[in-house]
N, C-alpha and C positions, 0 to 999 in steps of 0.2 A: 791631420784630418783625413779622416777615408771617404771617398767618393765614391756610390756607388748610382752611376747611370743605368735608369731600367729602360730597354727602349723594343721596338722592333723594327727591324729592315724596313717594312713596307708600310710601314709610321709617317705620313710628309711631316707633322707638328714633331717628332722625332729626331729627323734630320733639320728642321729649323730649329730644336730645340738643341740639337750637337752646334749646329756654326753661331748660334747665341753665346755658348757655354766655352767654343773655343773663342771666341771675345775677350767672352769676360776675363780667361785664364790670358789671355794678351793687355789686357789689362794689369792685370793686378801679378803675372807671373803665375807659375806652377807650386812655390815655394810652400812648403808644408801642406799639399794636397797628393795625397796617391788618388789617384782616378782608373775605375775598374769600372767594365760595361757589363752588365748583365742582360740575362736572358727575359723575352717577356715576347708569348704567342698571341696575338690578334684574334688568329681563328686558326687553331690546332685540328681543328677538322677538315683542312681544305689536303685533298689529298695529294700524294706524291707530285704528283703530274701537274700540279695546278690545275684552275681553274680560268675561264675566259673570262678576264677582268671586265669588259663593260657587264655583261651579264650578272657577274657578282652585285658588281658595285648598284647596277641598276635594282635590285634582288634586293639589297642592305637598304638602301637609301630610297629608293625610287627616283626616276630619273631627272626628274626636276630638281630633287634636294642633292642629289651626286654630281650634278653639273653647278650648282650655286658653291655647294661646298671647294668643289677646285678653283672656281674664283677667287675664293677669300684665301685660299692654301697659297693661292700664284701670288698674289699682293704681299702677303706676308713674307714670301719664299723670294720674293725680288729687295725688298725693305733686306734680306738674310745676307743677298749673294745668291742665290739658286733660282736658277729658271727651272721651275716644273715643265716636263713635257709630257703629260700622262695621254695625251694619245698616242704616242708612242709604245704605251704598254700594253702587252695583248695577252697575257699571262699574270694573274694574281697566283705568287706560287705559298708553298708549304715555308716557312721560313725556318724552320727545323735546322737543317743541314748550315743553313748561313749563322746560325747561330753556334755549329759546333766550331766552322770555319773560326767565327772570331774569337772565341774560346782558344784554340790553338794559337791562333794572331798573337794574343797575349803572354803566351808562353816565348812565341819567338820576337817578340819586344815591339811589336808595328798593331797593337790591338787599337790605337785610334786610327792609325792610317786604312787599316780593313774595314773599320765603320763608314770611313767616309768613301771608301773605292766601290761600297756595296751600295752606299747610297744613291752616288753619282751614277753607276751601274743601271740600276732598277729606275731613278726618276726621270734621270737627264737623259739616258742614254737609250731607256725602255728594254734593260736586258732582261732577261726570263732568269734572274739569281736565282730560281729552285733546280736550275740544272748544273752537273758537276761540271762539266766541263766550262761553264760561267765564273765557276767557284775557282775551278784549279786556275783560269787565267788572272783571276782577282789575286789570288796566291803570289803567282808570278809576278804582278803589280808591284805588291809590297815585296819582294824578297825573301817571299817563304821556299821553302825546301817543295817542290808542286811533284816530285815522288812520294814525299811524304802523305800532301794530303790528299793524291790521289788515291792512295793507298788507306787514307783514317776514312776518308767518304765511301768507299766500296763497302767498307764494313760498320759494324753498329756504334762506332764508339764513344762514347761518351752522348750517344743519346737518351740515356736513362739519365744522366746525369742534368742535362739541361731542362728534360722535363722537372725534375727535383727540383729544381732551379724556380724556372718557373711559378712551379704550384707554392713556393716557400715566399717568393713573391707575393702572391694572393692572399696566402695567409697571414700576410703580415699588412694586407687590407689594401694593395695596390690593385687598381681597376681597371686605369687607365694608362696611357703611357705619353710620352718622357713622366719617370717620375723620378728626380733626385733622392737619393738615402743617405743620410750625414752622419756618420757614425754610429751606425746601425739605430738611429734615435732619431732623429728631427728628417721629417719626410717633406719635399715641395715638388707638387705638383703641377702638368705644362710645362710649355716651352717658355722659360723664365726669360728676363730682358737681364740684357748683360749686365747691368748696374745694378739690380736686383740679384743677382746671382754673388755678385762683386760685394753686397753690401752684407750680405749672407755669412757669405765665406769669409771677409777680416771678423764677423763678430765671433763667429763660432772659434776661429783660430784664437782670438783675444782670448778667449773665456777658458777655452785649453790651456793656455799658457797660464793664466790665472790659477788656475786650479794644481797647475803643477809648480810653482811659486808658492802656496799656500804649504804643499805637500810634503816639498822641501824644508821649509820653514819648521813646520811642524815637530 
C-alpha cells in the first residue's frame, strides 16, 4: 500500500496529524505501507524572507479568531505529545526550500526524521525554517551530507519540481492539508485519530491482498 502524506511545515493539524500517524503505524507496525511526504504550500506568496508572523496571522484570522484558534491547536497538540510554543515564532516563512530539504531527506533515507526535526524546529523551538542556514543545521540533525545541501539550496533545484508537485496536489482536489492519499485512489482528510488511520490501513491492505489472490487464482 502507497502512502502518500500531503502536509506543510508550518501546518500545527500537520504535525499533529504526523505524531497521530506515527501511532498508528506503532500500532499496527510499517508492514506493507511505503510512506512518502509530499509537497503542499499554505501561502506560496509569502516571500523569501518571510513575513512577521503575528501580523500575518492577525491579517488571516483576525486577532481574536488567531488567538482562539492556538487554543484549540495547544489542547490538541498536548492530547499528541507536542507543546506548541507559537510565541516563540516571529517569522511565518516561505516554506519552499523545507520542502526541497525533505524531498532530498528522502532520497538519503531520514525523509520522516526531517519532517519531524522541521516541525519541532518552527513550533517548539520557534526557528525561522525559511532560512538556510536553519535548514543546513536540520540536515546535520538527521545525518545528511550539510555540503551537499548547502550547495542544492544556493541553487534552484528542484524547485520547479515541488511546485509541480504541489499544483498536481490541487488538481487532484486537495485544499487543505494533512491529507492522506492511499494508492493514488482513496483520499482522508485532517489529522485522522490513530485507530482511525489503523482501521483504514488493515482494510485497504485486506482488499489488496484479496484482489491479488483472486488474480492468481484466475
Amino acid at each position: 500500500m502507497q502512502l502518500d502524506v500531503v502536509s506543510d511545515v508550518v501546518c500545527p493539524w500537520c504535525y499533529i496529524g504526523k505524531k497521530r500517524l506515527d501511532t498508528a503505524l506503532e500500532m499496527r507496525g510499517q508492514e506493507g505501507i511505503t510512506l512518502l511526504h509530499r509537497p503542499f504550500q499554505l501561502d506560496a506568496t509569502i516571500p523569501a524572507e518571510g513575513v512577521d508572523r503575528k501580523a500575518y496571522m492577525e491579517k488571516k484570522f483576525g486577532p481574536d479568531r488567531a488567538r482562539n484558534l492556538g487554543n484549540t491547536i495547544r489542547e490538541a497538540g498536548e492530547a499528541a505529545g507536542i507543546t506548541f510554543n507559537f510565541d516563540r515564532i516571529e517569522r511565518s516563512p516561505n516554506t519552499l526550500d523545507c520542502h526541497r530539504l525533505i524531498r532530498w531527506a528522502g532520497t538519503a533515507g531520514v525523509q520522516g526524521r526531517m519532517v519531524d526535526t522541521l516541525f519541532r524546529r518552527y513550533f517548539v523551538n520557534g526557528e525561522d525554517v525559511g532560512r538556510h542556514d536553519v535548514l543546513v543545521d536540520a540536515a546535520n540533525e538527521v545525518g545528511m551530507d550539510t555540503a551537499i545541501v548547502e550547495d542544492l539550496l544556493s541553487r534552484d533545484a528542484d524547485k520547479e519540481l515541488i511546485r509541480r508537485e504541489d499544483a498536481l496536489a490541487r488538481e487532484m482536489g486537495i485544499q487543505g492539508v494533512p491529507t492522506f492519499v492511499i494508492n493514488s485512489q482513496w483520499i482522508m482528510v485532517g489529522a485522522q485519530e490513530p485507530e482511525t488511520l489503523v482501521r483504514m490501513f488493515d482494510k485497504l491492505i485486506a482488499k489488496e491482498k484479496a484482489e491479488a489472490e483472486e488474480q492468481a487464482d484466475a
